[in-house]
C-alpha positions, 0 to 999 in steps of 0.5 A: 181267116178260117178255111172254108172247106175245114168249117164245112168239115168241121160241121158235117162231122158234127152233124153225123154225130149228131145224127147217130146221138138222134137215132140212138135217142129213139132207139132207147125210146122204143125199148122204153115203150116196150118196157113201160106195161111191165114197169106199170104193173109192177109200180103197184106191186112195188107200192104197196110193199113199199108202204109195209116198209114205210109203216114199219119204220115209222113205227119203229121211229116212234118206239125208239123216240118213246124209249129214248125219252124215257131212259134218256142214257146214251147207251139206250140210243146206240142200241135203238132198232134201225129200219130194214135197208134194201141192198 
């Protein structure tokens, strides 16, 4: 059988980390909120540049698809443009 007093110390242990994980947890939530306007208006920003990019590579996809098709040699897909990669 267990000893009374070290359950009850084994659980008051757990309940300060688990108050510490809580005000950790709205601490991350009110830097969220404040951050959340910021992120907002740039989302609109970041979108349309995103569909340029999107664009750009479908484009390309079909050129080297065309191309590849047409030559039908190895040498031809090894040499096919990529998408730009953003670091």
């Amino acid at each position: 059988m267990k000893d009374i007093h070290e359950v009850l110390r084994q659980k008051q242990a757990k309940y300060a980390q688990l108050g510490k994980q809580i005000e950790m947890l709205q601490q991350a939530a009110e830097k969220l909120r404040e951050v959340a306007p910021l992120l907002a208006e740039n989302d609109d920003d970041d979108n349309g540049v995103l569909a340029e990019v999107d664009d750009a590579s479908v484009q390309g996809d079909a050129m080297a698809a065309k191309a590849g098709a047409s030559s039908g040699s190895p040498a031809s897909k090894a040499a096919r443009p990529t998408a730009p990669r953003w670091p």
